[in-house]
VEXTOR-939435 format. One record per residue (C-alpha): residue number from 0; residue in three letters; x, y, z. Coordinates in pm, 1 decimal. Each point is the difference from the previous one (the first is absolute). Layout:
# residues N
NODE n res c1 c2 c3
NODE NUM ALA X Y Z
...
//
This chain:
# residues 336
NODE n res c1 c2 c3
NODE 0 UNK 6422.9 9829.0 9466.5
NODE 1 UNK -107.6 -370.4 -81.6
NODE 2 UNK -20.4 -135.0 -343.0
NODE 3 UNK -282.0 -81.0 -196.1
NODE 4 UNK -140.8 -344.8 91.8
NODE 5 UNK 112.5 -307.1 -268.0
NODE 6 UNK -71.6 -337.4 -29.9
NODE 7 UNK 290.1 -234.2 37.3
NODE 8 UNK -103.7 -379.3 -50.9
NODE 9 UNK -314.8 -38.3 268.7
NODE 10 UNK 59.6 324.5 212.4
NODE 11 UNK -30.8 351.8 -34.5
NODE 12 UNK 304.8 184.7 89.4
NODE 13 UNK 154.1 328.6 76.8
NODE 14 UNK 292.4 216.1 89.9
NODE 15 UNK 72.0 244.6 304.5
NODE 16 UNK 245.1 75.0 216.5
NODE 17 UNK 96.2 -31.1 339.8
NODE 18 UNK 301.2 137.6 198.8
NODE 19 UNK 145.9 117.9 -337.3
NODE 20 UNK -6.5 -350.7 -159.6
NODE 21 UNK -219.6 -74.6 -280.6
NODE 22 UNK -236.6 -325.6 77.3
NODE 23 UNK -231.6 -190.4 -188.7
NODE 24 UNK -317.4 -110.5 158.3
NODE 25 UNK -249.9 -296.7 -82.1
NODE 26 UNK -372.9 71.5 75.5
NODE 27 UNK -305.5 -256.3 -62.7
NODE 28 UNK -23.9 -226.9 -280.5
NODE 29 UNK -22.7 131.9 -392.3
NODE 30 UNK -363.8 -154.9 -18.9
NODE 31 UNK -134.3 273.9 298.5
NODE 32 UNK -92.9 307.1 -177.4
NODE 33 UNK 245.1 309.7 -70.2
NODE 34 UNK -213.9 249.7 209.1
NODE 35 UNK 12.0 -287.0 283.4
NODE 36 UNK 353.2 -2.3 -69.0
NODE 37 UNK 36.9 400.6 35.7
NODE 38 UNK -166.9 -19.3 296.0
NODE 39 UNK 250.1 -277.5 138.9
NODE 40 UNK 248.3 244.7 -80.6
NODE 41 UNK -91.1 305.5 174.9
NODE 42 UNK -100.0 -185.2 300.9
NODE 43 UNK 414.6 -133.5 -27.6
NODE 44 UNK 98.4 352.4 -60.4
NODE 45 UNK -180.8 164.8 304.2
NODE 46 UNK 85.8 -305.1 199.0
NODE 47 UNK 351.1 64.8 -38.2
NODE 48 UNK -24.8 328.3 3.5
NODE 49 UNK -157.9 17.3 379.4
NODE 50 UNK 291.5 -282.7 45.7
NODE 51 UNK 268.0 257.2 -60.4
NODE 52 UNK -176.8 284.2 234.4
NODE 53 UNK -33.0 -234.2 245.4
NODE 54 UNK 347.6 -92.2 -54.0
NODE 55 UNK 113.4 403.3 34.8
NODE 56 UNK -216.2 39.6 327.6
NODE 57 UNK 127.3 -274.8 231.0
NODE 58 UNK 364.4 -32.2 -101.0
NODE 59 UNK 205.4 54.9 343.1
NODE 60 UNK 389.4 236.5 -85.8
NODE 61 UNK 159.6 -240.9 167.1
NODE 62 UNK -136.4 -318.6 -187.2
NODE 63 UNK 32.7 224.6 -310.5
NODE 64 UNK 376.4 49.4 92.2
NODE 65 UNK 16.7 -359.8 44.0
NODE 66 UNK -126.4 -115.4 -308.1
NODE 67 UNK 235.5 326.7 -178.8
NODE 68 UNK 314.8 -176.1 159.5
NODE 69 UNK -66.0 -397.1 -123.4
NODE 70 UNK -33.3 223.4 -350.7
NODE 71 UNK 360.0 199.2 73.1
NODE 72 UNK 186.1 -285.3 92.3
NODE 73 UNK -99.8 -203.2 -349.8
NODE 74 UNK 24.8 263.4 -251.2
NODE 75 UNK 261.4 238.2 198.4
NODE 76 UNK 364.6 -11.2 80.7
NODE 77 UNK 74.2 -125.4 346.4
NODE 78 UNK 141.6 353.1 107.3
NODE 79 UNK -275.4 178.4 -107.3
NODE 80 UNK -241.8 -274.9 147.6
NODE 81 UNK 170.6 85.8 331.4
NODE 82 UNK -67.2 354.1 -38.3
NODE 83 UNK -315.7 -30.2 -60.8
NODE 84 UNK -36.4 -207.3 321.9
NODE 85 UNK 134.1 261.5 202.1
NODE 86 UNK -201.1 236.9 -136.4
NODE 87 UNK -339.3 -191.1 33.6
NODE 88 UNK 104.7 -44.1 361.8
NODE 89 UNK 74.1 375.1 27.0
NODE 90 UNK -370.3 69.6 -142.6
NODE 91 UNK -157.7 -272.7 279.7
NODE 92 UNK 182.8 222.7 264.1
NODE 93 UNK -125.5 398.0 -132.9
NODE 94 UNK -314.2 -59.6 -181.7
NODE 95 UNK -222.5 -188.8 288.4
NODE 96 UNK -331.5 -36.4 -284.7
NODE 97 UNK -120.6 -359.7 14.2
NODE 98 UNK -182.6 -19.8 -386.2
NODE 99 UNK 232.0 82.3 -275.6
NODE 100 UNK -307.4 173.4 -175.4
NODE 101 UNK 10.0 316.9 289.7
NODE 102 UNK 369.2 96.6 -99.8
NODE 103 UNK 3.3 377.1 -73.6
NODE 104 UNK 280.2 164.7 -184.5
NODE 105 UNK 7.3 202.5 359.8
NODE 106 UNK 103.0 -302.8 169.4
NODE 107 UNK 289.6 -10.2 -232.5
NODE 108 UNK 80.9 322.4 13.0
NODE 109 UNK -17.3 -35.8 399.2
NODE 110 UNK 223.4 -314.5 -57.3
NODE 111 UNK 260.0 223.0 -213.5
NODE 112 UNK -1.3 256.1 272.3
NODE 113 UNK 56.7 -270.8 263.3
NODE 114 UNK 287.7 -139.4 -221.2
NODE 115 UNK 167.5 297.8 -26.8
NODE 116 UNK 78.0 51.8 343.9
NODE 117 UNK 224.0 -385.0 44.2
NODE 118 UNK 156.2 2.6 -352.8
NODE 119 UNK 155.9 200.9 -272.4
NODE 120 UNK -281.2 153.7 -287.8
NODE 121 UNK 159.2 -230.7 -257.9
NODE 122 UNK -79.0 -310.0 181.5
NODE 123 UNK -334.0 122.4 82.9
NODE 124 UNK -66.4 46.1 -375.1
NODE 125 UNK 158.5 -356.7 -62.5
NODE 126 UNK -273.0 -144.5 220.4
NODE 127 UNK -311.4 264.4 -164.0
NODE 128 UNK 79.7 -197.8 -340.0
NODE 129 UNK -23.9 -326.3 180.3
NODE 130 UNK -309.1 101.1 139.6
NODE 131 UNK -159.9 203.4 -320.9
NODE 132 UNK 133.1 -384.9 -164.6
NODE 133 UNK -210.2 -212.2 298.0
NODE 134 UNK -296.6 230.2 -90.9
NODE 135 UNK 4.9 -5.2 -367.0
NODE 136 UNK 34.5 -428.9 9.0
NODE 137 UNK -341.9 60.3 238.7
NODE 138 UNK -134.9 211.6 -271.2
NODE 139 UNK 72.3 -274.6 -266.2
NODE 140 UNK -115.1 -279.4 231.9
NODE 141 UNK -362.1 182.6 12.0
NODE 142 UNK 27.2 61.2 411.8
NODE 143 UNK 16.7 373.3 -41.8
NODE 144 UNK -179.1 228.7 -317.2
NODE 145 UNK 302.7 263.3 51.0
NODE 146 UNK 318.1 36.3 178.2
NODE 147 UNK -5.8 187.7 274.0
NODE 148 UNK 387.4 106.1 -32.1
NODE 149 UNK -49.1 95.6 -354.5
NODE 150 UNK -18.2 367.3 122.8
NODE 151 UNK 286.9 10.3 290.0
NODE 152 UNK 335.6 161.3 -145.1
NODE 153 UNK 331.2 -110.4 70.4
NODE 154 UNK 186.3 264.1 241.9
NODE 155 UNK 191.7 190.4 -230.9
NODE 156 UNK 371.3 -32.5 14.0
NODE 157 UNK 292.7 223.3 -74.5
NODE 158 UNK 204.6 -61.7 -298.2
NODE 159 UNK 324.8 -45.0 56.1
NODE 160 UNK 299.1 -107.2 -221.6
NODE 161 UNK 88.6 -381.7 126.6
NODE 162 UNK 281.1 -19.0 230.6
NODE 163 UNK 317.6 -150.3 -169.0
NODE 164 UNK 332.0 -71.3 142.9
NODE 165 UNK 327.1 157.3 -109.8
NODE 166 UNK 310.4 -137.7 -111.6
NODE 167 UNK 131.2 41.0 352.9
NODE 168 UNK -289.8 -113.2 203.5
NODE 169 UNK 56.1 -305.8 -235.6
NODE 170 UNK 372.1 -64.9 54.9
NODE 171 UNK -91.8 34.6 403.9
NODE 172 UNK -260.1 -249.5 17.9
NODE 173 UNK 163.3 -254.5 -211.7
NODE 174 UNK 250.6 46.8 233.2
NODE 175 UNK -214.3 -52.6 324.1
NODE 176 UNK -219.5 -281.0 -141.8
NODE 177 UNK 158.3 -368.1 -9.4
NODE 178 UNK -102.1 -346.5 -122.2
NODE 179 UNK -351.3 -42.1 -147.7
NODE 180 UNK -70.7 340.4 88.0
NODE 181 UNK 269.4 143.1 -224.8
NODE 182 UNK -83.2 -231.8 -265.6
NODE 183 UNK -328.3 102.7 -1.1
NODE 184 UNK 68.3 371.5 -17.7
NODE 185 UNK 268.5 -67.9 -310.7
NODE 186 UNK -272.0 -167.3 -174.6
NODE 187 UNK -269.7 274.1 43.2
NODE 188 UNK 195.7 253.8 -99.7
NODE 189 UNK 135.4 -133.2 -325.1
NODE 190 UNK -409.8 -141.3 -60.2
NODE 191 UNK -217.5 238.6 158.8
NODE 192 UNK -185.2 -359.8 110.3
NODE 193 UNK -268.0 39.1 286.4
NODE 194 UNK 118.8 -158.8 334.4
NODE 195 UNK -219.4 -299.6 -53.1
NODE 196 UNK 156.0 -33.0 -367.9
NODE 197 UNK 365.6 -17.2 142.8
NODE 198 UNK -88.0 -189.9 265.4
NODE 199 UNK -164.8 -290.2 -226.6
NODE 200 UNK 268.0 21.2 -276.0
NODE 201 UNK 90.4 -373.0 -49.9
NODE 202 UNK 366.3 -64.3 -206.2
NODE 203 UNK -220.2 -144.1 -314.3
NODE 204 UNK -118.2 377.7 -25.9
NODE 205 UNK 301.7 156.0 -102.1
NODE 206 UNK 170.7 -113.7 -360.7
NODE 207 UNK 364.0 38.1 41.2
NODE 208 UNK 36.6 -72.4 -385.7
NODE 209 UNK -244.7 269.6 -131.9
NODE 210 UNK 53.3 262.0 330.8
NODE 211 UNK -330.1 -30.9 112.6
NODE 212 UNK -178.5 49.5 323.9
NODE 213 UNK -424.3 -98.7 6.5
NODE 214 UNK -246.6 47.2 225.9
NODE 215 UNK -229.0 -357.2 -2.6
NODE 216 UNK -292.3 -104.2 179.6
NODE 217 UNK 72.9 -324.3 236.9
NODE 218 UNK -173.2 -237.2 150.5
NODE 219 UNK -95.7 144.4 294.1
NODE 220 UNK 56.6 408.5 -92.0
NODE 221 UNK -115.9 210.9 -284.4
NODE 222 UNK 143.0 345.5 -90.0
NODE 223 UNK -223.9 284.9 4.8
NODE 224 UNK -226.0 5.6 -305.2
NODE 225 UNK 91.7 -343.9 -50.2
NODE 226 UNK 287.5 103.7 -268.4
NODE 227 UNK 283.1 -157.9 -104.8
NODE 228 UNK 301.6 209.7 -149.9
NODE 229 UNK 349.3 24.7 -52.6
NODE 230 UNK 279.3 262.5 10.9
NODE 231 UNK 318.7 29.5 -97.4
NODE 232 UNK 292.1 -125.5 249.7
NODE 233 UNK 303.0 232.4 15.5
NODE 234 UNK 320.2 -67.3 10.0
NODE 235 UNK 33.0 60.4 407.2
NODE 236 UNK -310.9 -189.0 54.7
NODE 237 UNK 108.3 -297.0 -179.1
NODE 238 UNK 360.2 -9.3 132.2
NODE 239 UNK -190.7 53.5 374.0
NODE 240 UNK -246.0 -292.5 -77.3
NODE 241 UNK 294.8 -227.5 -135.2
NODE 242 UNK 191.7 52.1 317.5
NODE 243 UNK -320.7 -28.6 228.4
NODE 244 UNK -100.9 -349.7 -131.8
NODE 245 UNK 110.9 -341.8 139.1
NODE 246 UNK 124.5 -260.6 -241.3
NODE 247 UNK -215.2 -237.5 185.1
NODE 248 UNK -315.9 257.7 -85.7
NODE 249 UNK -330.4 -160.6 -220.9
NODE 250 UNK -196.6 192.5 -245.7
NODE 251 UNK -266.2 -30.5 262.6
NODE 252 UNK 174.0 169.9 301.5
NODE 253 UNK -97.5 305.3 115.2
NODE 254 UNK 316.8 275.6 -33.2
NODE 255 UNK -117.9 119.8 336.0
NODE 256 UNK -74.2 -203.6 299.9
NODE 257 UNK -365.6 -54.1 138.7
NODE 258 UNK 106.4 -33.5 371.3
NODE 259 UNK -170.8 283.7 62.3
NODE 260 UNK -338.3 131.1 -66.3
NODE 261 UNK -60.6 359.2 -237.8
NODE 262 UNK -152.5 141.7 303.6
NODE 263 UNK 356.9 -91.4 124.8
NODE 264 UNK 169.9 110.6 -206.5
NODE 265 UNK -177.2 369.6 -4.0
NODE 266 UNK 86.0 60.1 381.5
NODE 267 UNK 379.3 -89.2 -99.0
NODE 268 UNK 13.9 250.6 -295.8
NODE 269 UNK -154.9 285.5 246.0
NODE 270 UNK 279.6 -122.7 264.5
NODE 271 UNK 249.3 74.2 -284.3
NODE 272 UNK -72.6 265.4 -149.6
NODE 273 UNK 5.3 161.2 357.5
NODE 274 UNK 366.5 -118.4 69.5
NODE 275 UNK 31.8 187.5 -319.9
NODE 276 UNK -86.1 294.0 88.6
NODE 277 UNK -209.0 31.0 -343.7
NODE 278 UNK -350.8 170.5 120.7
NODE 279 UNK -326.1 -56.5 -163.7
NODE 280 UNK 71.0 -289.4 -181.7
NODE 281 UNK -143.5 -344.0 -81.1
NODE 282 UNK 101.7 -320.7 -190.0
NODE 283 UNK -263.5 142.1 -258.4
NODE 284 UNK 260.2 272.0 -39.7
NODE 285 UNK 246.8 -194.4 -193.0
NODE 286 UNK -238.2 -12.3 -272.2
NODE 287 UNK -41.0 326.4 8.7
NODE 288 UNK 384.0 93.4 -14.6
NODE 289 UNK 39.6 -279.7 -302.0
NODE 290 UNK -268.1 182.0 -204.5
NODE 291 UNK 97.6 370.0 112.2
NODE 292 UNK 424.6 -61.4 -74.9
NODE 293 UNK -124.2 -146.2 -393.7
NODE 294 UNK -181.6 326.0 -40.5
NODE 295 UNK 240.7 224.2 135.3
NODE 296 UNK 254.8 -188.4 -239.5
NODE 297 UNK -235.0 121.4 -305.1
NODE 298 UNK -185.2 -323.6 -63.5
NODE 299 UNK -353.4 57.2 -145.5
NODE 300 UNK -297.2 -19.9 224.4
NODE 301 UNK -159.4 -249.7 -200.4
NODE 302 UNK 305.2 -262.6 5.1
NODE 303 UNK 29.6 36.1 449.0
NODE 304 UNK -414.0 -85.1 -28.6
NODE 305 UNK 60.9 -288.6 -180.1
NODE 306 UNK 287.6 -134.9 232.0
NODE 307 UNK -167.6 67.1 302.6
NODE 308 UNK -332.2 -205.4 -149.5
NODE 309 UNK -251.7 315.8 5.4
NODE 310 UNK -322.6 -67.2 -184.8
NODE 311 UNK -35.4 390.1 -78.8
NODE 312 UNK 296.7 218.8 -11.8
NODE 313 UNK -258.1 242.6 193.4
NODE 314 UNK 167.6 -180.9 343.1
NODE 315 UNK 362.6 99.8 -122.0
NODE 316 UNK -100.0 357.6 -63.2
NODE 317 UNK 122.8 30.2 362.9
NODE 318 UNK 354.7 -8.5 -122.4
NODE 319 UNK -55.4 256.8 -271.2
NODE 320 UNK 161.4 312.2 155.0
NODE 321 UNK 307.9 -162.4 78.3
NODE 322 UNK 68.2 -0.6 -396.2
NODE 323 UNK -117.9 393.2 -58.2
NODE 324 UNK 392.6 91.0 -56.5
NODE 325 UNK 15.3 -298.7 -255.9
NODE 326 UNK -271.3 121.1 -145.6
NODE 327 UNK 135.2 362.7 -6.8
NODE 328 UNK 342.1 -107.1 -150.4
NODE 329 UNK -185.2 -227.9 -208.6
NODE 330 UNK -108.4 304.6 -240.1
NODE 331 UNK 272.5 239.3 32.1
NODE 332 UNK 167.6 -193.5 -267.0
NODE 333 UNK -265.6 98.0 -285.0
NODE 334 UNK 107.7 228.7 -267.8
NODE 335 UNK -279.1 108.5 -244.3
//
């Protein structure tokens, strides 16, 4: 709702909003009456008003999308900018509706369905809260009244503990990988650091005096969340880092080489895990055996969320049956 009208030096003035924002607006001069002035002001208001359905009825999706995307790229990281690019090209191609206003929740259900069939149900429900996040920005922006993906479910998945690697599976792939690639293992496992967060460790991250190892943001990359923490360094890690880096190295280097790209860099890790002969694994799985191998050594739930940089310890829940028997022998000591 606007606020009353006032009279601010020679003008009368108001407040209302528009796209979220609160605006003041100037209307005639403070010598016109204040029932001229009222009447000023609901001819604004209903102005505006037809402004914004106008506005909702003519929108095209695909200039919509546009406009969505110059939005991404500012206030988003680049990876999920890119995403969202390859979904909004993904909608162009399944949803053929020219005004962004006729956009049932049918056609993304249709969408979902169509999804389904070329990739796995978790990527299809990666790309649903893209869209349900393109559709509540069009809410917000005043081109739609309601979402129309406010109402389409994500498929439902099965739960499943997270796949960790064993003490063998360990010893055999360090033993397969070589160079960067090894390094990069060592240092996930003794972290739990995303692939992107090993990949742009520089040497000014790790303190060799206080045994620390930080994830921080760079010039060009930001971790997820846009958090910066530190961990403890181990012993191994430290003596592994010490050995890895040149004397000629600057606080500034990276620890692993950019010569190739993450995309890269993926393909290789699939290639080696393969000549492993370790099945349904990914670099992502490293994080998982760091955080599964501190809980199966008894240490608390709470302390593996806060080294592995979880907002809620809701996400590490995933590791809790892994320390049931801890939990069991945990009690069997009380004596009443």
């Amino acid at each position: 709702m606007p606020s009353k009208l006032e009279k601010q030096g020679d003008y009368w003035t108001f407040r209302y909003r528009e796209n979220g924002i609160q605006k003041r607006k100037t209307i005639g001069e403070a010598f016109i009456s204040k029932k001229e002035a009222e009447r000023l002001q609901v001819e604004f208001l209903h102005n505006q008003h037809s402004s914004d359905k106008n506005k909702v009825s003519n929108i095209s999706l695909a200039a919509f999308l546009n406009e969505y995307l110059s939005y991404a790229q500012t206030n988003k990281r680049p990876s999920t900018y890119n995403k969202d690019v390859y979904t909004k090209n993904n909608i162009l191609n399944l949803i053929k509706k020219q005004n962004l206003k006729d956009i049932t929740a049918q056609d993304i259900e249709t969408y979902k369905t169509q999804r389904t069939r070329e990739i796995q149900s978790i990527s299809v429900n990666r790309e649903l809260e893209t869209i349900k996040a393109m559709f509540n920005i069009a809410v917000k922006w005043k081109y739609l009244k309601e979402s129309p993906a406010k109402y389409v479910k994500p498929i439902k998945q099965a739960k499943r503990a997270p796949r960790y690697l064993s003490k063998e599976e360990i010893e055999t792939l360090l033993n397969v990988a070589s160079g960067k690639y090894k390094d990069m293992i060592t240092i996930a496992l003794y972290t739990g650091f995303r692939i992107g967060e090993v990949y742009n460790l520089q040497w000014q991250d790790v303190d060799f005096i206080k045994n620390l190892i930080s994830v921080a943001p760079k010039h060009n990359w930001t971790p997820k969340d846009y958090e910066f923490r530190s961990i403890p360094m181990n012993a191994s890690l430290k003596e592994y880092l010490l050995k890895l880096r040149p004397e000629t190295a600057k606080e500034t280097d990276y620890i692993i080489s950019h010569d190739q790209s993450m995309n890269t860099l993926l393909v290789a890790y699939r290639k080696l895990f393969k000549k492993a002969n370790i099945e349904d694994v990914t670099f992502h799985t490293l994080r998982h055996t760091f955080a599964s191998h501190l809980v199966i050594g008894g240490k608390s739930l709470y302390t593996v969320s806060q080294l592995l940089g979880h907002s809620k310890i809701d996400t590490t829940m995933i590791y809790a049956h892994l320390s049931k028997e801890h939990l069991k022998n945990s009690v069997d000591d009380l004596n009443f």
